[in-house]
Kinemage of the C-alpha trace (Angstrom):
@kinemage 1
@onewidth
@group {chain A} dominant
@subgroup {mainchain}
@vectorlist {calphas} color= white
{ca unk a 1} P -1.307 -61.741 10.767
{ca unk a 2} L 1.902 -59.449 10.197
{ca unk a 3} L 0.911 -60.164 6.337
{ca unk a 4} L -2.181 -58.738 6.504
{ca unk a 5} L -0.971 -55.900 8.567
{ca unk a 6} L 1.975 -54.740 6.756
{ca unk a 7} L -0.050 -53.701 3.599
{ca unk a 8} L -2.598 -51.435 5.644
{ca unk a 9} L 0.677 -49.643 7.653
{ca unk a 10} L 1.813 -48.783 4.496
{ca unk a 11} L -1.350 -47.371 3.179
{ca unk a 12} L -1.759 -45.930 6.480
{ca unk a 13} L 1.610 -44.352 6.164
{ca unk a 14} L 1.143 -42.966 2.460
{ca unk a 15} L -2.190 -41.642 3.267
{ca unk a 16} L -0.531 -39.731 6.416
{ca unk a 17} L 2.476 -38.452 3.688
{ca unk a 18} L -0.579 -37.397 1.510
{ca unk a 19} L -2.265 -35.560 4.284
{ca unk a 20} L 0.879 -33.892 5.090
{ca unk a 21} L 1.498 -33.102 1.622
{ca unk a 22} L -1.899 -31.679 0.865
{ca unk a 23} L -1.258 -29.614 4.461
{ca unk a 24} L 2.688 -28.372 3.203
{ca unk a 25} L 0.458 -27.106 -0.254
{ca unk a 26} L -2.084 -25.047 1.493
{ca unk a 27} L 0.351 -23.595 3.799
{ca unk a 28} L 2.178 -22.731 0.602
{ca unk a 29} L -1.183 -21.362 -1.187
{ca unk a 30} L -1.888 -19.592 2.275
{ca unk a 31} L 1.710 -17.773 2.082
{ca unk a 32} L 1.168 -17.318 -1.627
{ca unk a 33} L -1.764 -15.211 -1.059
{ca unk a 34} L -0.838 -13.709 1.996
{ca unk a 35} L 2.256 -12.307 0.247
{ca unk a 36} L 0.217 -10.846 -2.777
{ca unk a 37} L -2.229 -9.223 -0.612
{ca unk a 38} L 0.260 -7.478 1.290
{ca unk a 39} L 1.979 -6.292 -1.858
{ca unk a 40} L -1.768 -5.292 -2.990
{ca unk a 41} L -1.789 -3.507 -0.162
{ca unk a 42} L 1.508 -1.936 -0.677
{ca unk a 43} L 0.967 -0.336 -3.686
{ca unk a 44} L -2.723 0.898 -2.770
{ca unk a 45} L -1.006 2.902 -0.317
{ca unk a 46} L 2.346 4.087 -2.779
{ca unk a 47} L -1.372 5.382 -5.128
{ca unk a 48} L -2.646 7.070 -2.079
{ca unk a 49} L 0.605 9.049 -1.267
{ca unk a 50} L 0.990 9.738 -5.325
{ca unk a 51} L -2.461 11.004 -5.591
{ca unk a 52} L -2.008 13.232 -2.069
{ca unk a 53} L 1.381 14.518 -3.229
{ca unk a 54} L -0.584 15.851 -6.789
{ca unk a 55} L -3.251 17.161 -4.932
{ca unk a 56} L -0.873 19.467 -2.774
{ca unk a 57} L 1.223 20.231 -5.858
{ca unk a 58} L -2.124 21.379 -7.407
{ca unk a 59} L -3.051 23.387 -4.342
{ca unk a 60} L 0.244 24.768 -4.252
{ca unk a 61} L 0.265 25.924 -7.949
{ca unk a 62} L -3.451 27.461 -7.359
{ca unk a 63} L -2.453 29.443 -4.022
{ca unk a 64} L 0.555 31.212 -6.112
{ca unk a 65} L -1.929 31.475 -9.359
{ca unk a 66} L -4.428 33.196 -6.787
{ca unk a 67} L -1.525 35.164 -4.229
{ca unk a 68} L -0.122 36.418 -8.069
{ca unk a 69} L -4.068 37.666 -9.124
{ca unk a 70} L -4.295 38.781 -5.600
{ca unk a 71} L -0.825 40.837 -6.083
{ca unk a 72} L -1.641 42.419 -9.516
{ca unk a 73} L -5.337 43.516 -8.322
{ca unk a 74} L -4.107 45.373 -5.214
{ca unk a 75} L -0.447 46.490 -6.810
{ca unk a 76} L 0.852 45.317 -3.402
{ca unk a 77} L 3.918 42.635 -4.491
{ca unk a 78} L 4.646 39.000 -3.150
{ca unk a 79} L 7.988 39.557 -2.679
{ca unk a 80} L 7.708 42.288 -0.021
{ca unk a 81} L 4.249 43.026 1.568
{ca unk a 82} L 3.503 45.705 3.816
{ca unk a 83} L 4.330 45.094 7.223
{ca unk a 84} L 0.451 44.091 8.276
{ca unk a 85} L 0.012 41.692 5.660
{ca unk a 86} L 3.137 40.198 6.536
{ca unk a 87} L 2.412 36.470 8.201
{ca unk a 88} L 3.634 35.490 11.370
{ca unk a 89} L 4.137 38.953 12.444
């Protein structure tokens, strides 16, 4: 009897280290992608901020392109308005 029952233990034992195996890999996989979809992720968001911080450098540069058109058509500088154009005041 053990004769015939020592073979299938060990079959039974290598297909339970091949389960576990096949488990460890897709763990690993699992990780794998995990990790790469975070970094996706990462730098979607590093684009996002890059692409808001040109968009308020543009606005900037076109509110002193239209505050310097605005200055030259009234003769009133940018450097020292009158006191009721002033903001904040």
């Amino acid at each position: 009897m053990q004769n015939i029952l020592s073979p299938l233990m060990l079959m039974l034992q290598q297909s339970q280290d091949c389960a576990e195996e096949r488990d460890s890999m897709q763990r690993l996989q699992d990780n794998e992608r995990q990790m790469l979809m975070h970094e996706r992720e990462e730098e979607q968001c590093l684009c996002e901020t890059q692409i808001r911080a040109e968009e308020r450098r543009r606005n900037d540069q076109i509110n002193m392109y239209m505050m310097a058109m605005l200055s030259k058509m009234t003769g009133v500088p940018l450097d020292d308005p009158p006191a009721d154009l002033r903001m904040g005041e």
